[in-house]
N, C-alpha and C positions, 0 to 999 in steps of 0.2 A: 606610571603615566605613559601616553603613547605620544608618538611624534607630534599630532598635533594639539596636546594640551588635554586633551580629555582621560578620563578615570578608564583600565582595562577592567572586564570585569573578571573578578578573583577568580582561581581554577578549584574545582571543588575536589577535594579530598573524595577517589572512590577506590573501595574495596570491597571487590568479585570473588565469591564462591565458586567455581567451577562445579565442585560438589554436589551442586545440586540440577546442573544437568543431567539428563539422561543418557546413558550407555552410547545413544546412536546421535545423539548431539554434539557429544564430546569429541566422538570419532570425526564425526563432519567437521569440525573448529577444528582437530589436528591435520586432518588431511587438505584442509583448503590454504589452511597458513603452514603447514611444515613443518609446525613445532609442534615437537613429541612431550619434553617434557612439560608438565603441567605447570608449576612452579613460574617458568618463564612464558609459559603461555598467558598465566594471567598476569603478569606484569605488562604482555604485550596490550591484554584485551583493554585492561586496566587504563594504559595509557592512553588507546582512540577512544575510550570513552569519554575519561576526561576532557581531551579536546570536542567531542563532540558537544559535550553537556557546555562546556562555553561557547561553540556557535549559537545552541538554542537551549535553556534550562528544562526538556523533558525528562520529571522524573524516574520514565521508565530507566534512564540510564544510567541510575545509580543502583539496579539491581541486576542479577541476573537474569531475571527474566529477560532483557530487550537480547540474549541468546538461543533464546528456547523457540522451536518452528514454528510457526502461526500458518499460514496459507495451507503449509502441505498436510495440516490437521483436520482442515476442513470437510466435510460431509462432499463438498461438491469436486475435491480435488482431482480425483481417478477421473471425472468426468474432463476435466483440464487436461489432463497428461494425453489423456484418448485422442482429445482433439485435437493436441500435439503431433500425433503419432498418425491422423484419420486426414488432414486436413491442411490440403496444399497452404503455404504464408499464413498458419492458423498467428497474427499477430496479438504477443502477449504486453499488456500493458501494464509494470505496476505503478500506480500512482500513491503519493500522499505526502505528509509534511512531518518528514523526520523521523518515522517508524521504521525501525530496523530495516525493512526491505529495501529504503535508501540507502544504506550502507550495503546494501546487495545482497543480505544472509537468504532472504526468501528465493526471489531468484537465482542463486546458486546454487542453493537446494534444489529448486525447482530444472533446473539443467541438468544436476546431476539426477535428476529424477529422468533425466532422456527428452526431454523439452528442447527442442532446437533452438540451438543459443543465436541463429541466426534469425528468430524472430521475434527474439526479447525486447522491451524498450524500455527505461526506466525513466521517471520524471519526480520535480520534487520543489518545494518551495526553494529549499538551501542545498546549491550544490556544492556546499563544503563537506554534507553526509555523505557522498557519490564517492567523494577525491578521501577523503577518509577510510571507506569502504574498499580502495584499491588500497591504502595503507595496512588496513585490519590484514586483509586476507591474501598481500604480497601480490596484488597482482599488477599491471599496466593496460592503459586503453588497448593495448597490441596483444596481450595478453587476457582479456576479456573485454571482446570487444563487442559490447553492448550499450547501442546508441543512449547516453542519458541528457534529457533534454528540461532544463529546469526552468519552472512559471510556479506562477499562484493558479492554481487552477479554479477561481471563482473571476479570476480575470478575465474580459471579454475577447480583449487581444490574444490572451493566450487558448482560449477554447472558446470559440464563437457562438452567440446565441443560437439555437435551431430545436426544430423539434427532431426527436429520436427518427432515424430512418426507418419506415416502413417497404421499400425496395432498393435493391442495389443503387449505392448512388453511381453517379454518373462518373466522377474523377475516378482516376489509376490509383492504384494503392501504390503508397509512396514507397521508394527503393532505401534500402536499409543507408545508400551514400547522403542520400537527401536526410535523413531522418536524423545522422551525425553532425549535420549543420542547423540542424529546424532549429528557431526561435520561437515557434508555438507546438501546438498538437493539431492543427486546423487541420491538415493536412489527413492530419489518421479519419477524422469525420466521417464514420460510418464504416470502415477497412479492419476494426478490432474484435478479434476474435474472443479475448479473453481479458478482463480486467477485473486485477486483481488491487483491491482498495480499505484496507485496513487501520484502524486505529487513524482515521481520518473524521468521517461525518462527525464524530462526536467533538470535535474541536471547535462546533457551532452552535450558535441558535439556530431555530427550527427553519426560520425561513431562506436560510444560508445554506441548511442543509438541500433542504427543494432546490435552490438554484445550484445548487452541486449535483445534486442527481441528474437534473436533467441537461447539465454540461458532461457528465462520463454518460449519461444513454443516446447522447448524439454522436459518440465516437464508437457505440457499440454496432458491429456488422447484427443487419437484419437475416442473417443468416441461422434457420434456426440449429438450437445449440449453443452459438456463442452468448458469453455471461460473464455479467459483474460478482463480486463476491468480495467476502470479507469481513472481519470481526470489527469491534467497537462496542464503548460502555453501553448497556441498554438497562431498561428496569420494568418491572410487571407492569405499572402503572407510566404511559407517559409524564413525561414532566422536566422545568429548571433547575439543575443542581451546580454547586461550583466543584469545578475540578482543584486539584489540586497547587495550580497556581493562582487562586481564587478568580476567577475566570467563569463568569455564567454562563454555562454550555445547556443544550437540549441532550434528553435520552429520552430513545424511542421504546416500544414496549415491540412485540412482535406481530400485534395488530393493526399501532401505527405506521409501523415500518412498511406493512404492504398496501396501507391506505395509499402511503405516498407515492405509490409506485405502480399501483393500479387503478387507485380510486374507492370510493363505495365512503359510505354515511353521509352523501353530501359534498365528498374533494373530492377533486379531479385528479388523477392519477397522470405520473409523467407520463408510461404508456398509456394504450389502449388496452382495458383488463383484457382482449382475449391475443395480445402479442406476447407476451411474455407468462413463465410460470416464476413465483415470488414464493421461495421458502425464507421461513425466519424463526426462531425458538433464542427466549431468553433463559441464560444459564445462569444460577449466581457460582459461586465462586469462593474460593477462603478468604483470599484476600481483601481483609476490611470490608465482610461481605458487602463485595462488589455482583454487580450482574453486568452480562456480557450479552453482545445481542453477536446469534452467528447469520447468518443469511447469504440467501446467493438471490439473482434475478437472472432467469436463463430464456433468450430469444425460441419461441415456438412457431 
């Protein structure tokens, strides 16, 4: 029982294979945490998982998988790094609720990939994933200091209604000091070079998703080049299925996915179809053949 009278809820028993990482995964989880040996490295991983899986019950965190790369996999990533390397405050955004990149695995990768860590930003519903994240991988705010700024991002306070920018907006882009105190994202509105958004939209119905899309396309820079991306459950055919915490969620196919985002059969597209290019292919997968929707939406 906790202090004030009420039930904790139990810590789930998890045990990690490291084994079934890959070669250049394993190395990355040793070199970012310090421990070599294996053994006690997965007692380490073992342990922030468990506490993670009692802030929020995601199954992905009773497998190994929630260690394995996601973003840096992606078709559009070299295109990311470029922009990194091309492109004065290219600001990188990652958002979502609870997918490993809030414990920081992606964008670590992704710095160590040469991504200027000075223009990282992370957000997230639970910023118990974040302060976990510096436990996993032994780091401190002083020691990886990348602004994370946590909301619900279907929240209006935390991401303001608008439509997607079609020119420079007018505010300054916000200084990495401001951005360590924000209480929203408002501020990034239109200044975002790169957002990266995975294992998110699928946490919805369809029309949650819409109002998600077009809350990350108002914070993307009209600058063409910059672009959303990111993986999530999708399937050949639109449609409701329950996930795994029996939860009625939408999957998109990869025809509806660019319906929503440019339009055409009759919807109206968050963009205008001729601002952005919309790639999307649905993968299945071994896993209880599942399908995967991968896509990126890149400013033209």
């Amino acid at each position: 029982m906790s202090t004030d009278g009420s039930k904790e809820k139990p810590t789930k028993q998890i045990t990690l294979d490291l084994g079934e990482l890959d070669e250049n995964e394993l190395a990355f989880l040793k070199s970012q945490t310090g421990i070599e040996d294996v053994e006690v490295l997965t007692r380490h991983v073992e342990d922030i998982a468990r506490r993670a899986h009692k802030v929020f019950g995601y199954d992905y965190l009773t497998r190994t998988l929630f260690l394995k790369f996601r973003s840096t996999r992606l078709p559009v990533y070299k295109h990311v790094l470029e922009l990194g390397k091309t492109r004065d405050d290219a600001l990188f955004l990652d958002v979502g609720c609870g997918w490993i990149p809030q414990v920081g695995h992606d964008i670590r990768k992704t710095i160590a990939d040469e991504y200027p860590i000075q223009n990282m930003v992370g957000s997230d519903l639970h910023p118990e994933f974040w302060d976990l994240g510096h436990e996993l991988f032994k780091s401190t705010p002083e020691t990886f200091p990348v602004p994370f700024i946590p909301g619900d991002a279907l929240d209006d306070d935390f991401i303001p209604n608008r439509d997607p920018f079609l020119d420079m907006p007018t505010t300054s882009k916000p200084s990495r000091q401001s951005l360590a105190s924000s209480k929203s994202l408002a501020s990034l509105q239109g200044h975002v070079s790169v957002i990266h958004a995975s294992a998110l939209f699928h946490l919805f119905l369809k029309e949650s998703q819409r109002r998600l899309a077009r809350k990350l396309a108002s914070l993307l820079s009209p600058v063409p080049g910059s672009v959303i991306f990111g993986v999530h459950r999708g399937l050949p055919q639109p449609g409701e299925i329950f996930n795994t915490r029996s939860e009625q969620i939408f999957c998109h196919s990869a025809d509806s996915w660019k319906r929503l985002w440019i339009g055409g059969e009759g919807e109206v597209g968050v963009f205008p179809s001729d601002a952005v290019d919309v790639q999307a292919v649905v993968i299945q997968v071994a896993l209880k053949e599942t399908w995967i929707l991968v896509w990126s939406v890149k400013r033209i």
